[in-house]
Wavefront OBJ file of the C-alpha trace (Angstrom):
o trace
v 118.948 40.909 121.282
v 121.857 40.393 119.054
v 123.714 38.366 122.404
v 120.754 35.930 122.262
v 120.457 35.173 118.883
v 124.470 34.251 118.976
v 123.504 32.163 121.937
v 120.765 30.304 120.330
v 123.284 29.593 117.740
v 121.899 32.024 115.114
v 123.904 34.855 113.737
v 123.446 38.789 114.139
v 125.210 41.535 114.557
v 124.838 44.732 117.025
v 124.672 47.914 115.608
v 124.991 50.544 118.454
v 126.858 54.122 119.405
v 129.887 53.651 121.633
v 130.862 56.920 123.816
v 133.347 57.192 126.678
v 134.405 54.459 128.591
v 131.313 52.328 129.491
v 130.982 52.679 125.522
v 134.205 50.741 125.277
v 133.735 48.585 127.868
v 129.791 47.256 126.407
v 132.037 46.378 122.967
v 134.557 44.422 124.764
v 131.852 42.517 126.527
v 130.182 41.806 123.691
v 133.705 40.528 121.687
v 134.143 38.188 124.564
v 130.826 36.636 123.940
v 131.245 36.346 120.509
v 128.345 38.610 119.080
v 129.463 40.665 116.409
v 129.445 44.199 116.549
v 128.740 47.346 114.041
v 130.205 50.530 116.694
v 129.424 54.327 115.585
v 131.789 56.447 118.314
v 129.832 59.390 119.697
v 130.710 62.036 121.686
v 128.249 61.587 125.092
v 129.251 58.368 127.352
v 126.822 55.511 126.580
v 124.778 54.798 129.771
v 124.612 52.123 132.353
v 121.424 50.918 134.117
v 121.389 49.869 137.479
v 120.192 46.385 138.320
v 119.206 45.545 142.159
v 118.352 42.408 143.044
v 117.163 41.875 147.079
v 118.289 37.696 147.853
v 116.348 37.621 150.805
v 112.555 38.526 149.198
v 113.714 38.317 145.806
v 112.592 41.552 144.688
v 114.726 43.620 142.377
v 114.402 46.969 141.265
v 116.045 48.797 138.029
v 117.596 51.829 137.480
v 117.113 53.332 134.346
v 119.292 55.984 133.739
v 118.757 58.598 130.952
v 120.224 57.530 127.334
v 123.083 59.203 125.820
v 122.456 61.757 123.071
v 123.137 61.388 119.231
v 124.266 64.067 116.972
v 122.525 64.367 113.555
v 125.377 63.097 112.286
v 126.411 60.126 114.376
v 122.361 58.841 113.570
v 123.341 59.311 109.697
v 126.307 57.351 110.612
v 124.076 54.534 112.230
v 121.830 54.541 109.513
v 124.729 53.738 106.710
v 125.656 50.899 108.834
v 122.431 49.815 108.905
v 122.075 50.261 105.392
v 124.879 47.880 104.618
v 122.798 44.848 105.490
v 122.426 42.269 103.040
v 118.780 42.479 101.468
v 116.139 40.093 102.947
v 117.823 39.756 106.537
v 115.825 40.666 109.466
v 116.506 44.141 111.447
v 115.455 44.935 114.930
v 115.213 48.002 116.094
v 115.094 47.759 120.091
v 114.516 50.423 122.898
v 113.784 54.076 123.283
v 114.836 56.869 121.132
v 117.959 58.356 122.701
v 117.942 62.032 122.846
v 117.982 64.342 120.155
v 116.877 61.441 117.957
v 112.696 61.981 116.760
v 110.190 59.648 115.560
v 110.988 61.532 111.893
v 114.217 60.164 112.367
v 113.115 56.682 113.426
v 110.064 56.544 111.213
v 112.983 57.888 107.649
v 115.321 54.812 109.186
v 112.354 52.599 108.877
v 111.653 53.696 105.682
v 115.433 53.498 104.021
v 115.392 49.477 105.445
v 112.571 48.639 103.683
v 113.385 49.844 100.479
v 116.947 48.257 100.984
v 114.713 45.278 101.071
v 115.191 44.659 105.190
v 112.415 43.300 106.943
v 111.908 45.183 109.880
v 111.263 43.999 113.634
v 110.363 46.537 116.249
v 110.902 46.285 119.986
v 109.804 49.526 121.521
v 106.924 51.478 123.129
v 104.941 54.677 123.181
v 105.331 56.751 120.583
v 108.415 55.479 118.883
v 106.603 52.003 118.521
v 103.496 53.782 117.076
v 105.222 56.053 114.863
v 107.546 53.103 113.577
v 103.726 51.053 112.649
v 102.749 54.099 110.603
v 105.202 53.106 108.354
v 103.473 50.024 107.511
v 104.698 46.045 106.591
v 106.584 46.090 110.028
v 107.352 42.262 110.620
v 106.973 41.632 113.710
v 106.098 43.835 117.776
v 106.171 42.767 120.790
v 104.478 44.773 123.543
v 103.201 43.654 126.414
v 99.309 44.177 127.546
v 99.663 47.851 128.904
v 101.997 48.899 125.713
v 99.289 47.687 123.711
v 96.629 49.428 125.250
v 98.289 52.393 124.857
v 98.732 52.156 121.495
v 95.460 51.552 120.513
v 94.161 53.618 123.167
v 91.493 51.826 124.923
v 91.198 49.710 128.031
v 92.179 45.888 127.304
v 91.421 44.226 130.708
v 89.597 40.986 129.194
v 91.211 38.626 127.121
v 89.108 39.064 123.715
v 90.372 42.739 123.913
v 93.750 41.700 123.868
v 93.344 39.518 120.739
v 91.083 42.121 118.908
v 93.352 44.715 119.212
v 96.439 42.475 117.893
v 93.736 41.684 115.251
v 93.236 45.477 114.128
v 96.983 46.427 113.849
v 97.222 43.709 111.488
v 93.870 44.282 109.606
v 95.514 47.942 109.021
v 98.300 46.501 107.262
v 100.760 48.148 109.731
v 102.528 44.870 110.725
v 102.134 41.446 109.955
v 103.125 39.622 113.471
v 101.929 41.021 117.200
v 103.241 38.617 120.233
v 101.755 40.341 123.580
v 103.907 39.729 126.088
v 101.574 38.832 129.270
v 103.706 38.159 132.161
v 103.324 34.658 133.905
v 100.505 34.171 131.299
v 103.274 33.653 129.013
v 102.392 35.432 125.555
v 99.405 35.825 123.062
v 100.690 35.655 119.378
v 98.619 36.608 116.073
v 98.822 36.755 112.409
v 95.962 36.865 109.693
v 95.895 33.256 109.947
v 95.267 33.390 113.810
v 96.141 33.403 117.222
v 97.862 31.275 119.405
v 98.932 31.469 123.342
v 101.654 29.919 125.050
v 101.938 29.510 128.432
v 105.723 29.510 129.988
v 106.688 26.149 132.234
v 106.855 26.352 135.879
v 110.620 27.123 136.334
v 112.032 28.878 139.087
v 112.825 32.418 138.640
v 116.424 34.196 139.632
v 115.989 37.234 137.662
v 113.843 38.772 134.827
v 116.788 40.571 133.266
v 116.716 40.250 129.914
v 113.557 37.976 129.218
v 112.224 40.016 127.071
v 115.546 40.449 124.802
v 115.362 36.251 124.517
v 112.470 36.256 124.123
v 112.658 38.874 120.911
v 116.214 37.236 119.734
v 114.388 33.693 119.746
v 111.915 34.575 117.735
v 113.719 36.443 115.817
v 115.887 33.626 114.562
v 112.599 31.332 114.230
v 111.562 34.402 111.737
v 114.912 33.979 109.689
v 113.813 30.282 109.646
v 110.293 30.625 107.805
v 108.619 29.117 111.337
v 104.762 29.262 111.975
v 103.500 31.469 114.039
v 103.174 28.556 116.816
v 106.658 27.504 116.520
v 107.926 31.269 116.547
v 105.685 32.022 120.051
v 106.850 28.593 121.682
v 110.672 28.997 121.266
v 110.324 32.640 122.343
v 108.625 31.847 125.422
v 110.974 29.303 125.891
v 114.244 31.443 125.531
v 112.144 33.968 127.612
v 112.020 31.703 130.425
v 115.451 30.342 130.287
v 116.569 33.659 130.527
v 114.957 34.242 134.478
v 116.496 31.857 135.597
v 120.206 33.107 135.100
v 121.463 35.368 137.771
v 122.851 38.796 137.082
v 121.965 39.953 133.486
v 123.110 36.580 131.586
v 120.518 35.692 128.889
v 119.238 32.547 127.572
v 121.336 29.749 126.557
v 120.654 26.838 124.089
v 120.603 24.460 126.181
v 118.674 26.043 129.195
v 115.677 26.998 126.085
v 115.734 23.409 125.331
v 115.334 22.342 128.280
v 112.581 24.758 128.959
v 110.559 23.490 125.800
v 110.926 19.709 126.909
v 109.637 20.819 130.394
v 106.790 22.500 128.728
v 105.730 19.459 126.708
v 105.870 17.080 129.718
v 103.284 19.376 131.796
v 99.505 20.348 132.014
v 99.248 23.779 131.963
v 96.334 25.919 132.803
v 95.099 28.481 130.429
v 94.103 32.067 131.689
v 93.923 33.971 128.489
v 91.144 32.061 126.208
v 89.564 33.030 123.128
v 85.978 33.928 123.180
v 85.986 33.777 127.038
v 84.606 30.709 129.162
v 86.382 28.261 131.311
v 90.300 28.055 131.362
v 91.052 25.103 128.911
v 93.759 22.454 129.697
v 95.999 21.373 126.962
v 99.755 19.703 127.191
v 102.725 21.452 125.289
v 102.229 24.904 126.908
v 99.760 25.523 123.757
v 96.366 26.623 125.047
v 94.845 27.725 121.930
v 94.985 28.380 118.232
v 92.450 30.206 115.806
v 89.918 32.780 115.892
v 87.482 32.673 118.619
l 1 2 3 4 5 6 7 8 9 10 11 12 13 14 15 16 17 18 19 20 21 22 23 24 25 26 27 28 29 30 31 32 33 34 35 36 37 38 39 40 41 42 43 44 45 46 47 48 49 50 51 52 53 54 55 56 57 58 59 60 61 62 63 64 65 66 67 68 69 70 71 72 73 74 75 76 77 78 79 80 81 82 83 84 85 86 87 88 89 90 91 92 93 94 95 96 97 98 99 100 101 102 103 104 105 106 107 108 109 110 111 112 113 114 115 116 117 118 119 120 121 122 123 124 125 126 127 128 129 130 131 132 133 134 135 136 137 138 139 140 141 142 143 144 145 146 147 148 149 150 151 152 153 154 155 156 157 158 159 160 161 162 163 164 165 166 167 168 169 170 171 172 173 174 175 176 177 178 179 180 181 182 183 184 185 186 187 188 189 190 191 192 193 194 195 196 197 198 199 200 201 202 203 204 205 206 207 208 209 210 211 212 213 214 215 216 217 218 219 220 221 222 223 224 225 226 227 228 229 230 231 232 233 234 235 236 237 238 239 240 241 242 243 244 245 246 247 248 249 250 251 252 253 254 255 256 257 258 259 260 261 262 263 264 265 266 267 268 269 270 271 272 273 274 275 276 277 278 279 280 281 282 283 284 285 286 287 288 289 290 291 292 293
């Protein structure tokens, strides 16, 4: 997340254990694109996932290998580094908890950043996403339509589900921003003030690695930046998008998001997800609809 941001022209700064030699090797990466980096060392090897990606049918498949542990005390180390953060800046806490880390643990981190006065983003699922909303005043989540269903346990198959339930997690006070991530559909975003979908351009993809970290970093910065809800869904869709069609795991760039946005202004696009149900609607700028149904 903290890669795209840097390549959106933003700043942030990674925050993350380092073991063994892949540990190393992550940093370096990282310090030759610029990001700045915040490293804890631990004592297990940080992991490596496995990306596969089949040229002839385009198909890729991922290997997600199991994370590295953290000591009690290399998490307390974390969490002073976190703590360091200048008051008011945006933190993002992104992916699952590694081993012998709980949702105590997450939920206390939570807690610490908000009283340091950090305003807390969270990219996760299952029960480290729901224990991190019990905390409450959470910016900003992003799951997509089966992450939300789980978390509010209940089917969501039609699109006023989808919206209701972002509606209720907000009603409770437990965040302030949802943006449902819906695939192809592009994403469903809603505050108290409403809801808004965006629908991504018709680009060709190469690869869906790291979509959903542009996607997050975009509108993350947009977030630094005061931007309506509209604006914030747009450019994250936007960044999303750029990001597929990169080969390998290279993320969005600035230019490539631009470019995305202008295609999406210059083209019709149909709307699947609607508000209060009825016909698709047909609107230019990607924007299919805004307000309560």
């Amino acid at each position: 997340m903290a890669r795209a941001v840097t390549f959106l022209g933003g700043k942030a700064t990674a925050i993350f254990p380092v073991g063994g030699a892949t540990g190393e090797h992550l940093a370096a990466l990282l310090a030759d694109e610029q990001v700045p980096v915040e490293t804890v060392e631990t004592r297990d090897w940080t992991r490596q996932n496995l990306h596969v990606h089949v040229a002839a049918s385009g198909e890729q498949y991922r290997f997600v290998m199991p994370g590295a542990a953290l000591t009690d005390d290399e998490f307390r180390r974390l969490e002073e580094k976190v703590l360091t953060i200048e008051p008011g800046s945006l933190l993002v806490v992104s992916g699952s908890l590694p081993p012998g880390i709980s949702v105590d643990n997450l939920m206390q981190l939570v807690k610490n950043a908000q009283q340091q006065g950090l305003r807390c983003i969270i990219d996760s699922s299952g029960d480290a996403l729901a224990a991190a909303l019990d905390v409450g005043n959470i910016e900003l989540v992003k799951p997509n339509q089966k992450e939300l269903s789980a978390l509010v346990q209940r089917d969501l198959s039609q699109p006023d589900d989808v919206r209701l339930a972002a509606q209720s997690l907000i009603q409770s006070g437990k965040v302030r921003r949802v943006v449902v991530s819906l695939g192809p559909q592009g994403a469903l975003g809603v505050d108290a003030s409403g809801s808004v979908q965006v629908v991504p351009p018709p680009m060709k993809s190469q690869s869906t690695v790291g979509a959903g970290d542009s996607m997050v970093g975009a509108m993350t910065l947009r977030l630094a930046e005061n931007a309506s809800l509209e604006d914030m869904v747009r450019f994250g869709v936007a960044a999303g998008s750029a990001a597929t069609i990169n080969q390998g795991t290279r993320l969005c760039s600035r230019a490539n998001t631009q470019k995305s946005m202008i295609i999406s202004a210059g083209v019709d696009l149909p709307c699947p997800l609607r508000a209060g149900g009825g016909e698709s609607q047909y609107k230019q700028d990607g924007l299919c609809w805004k307000g309560h149904a």
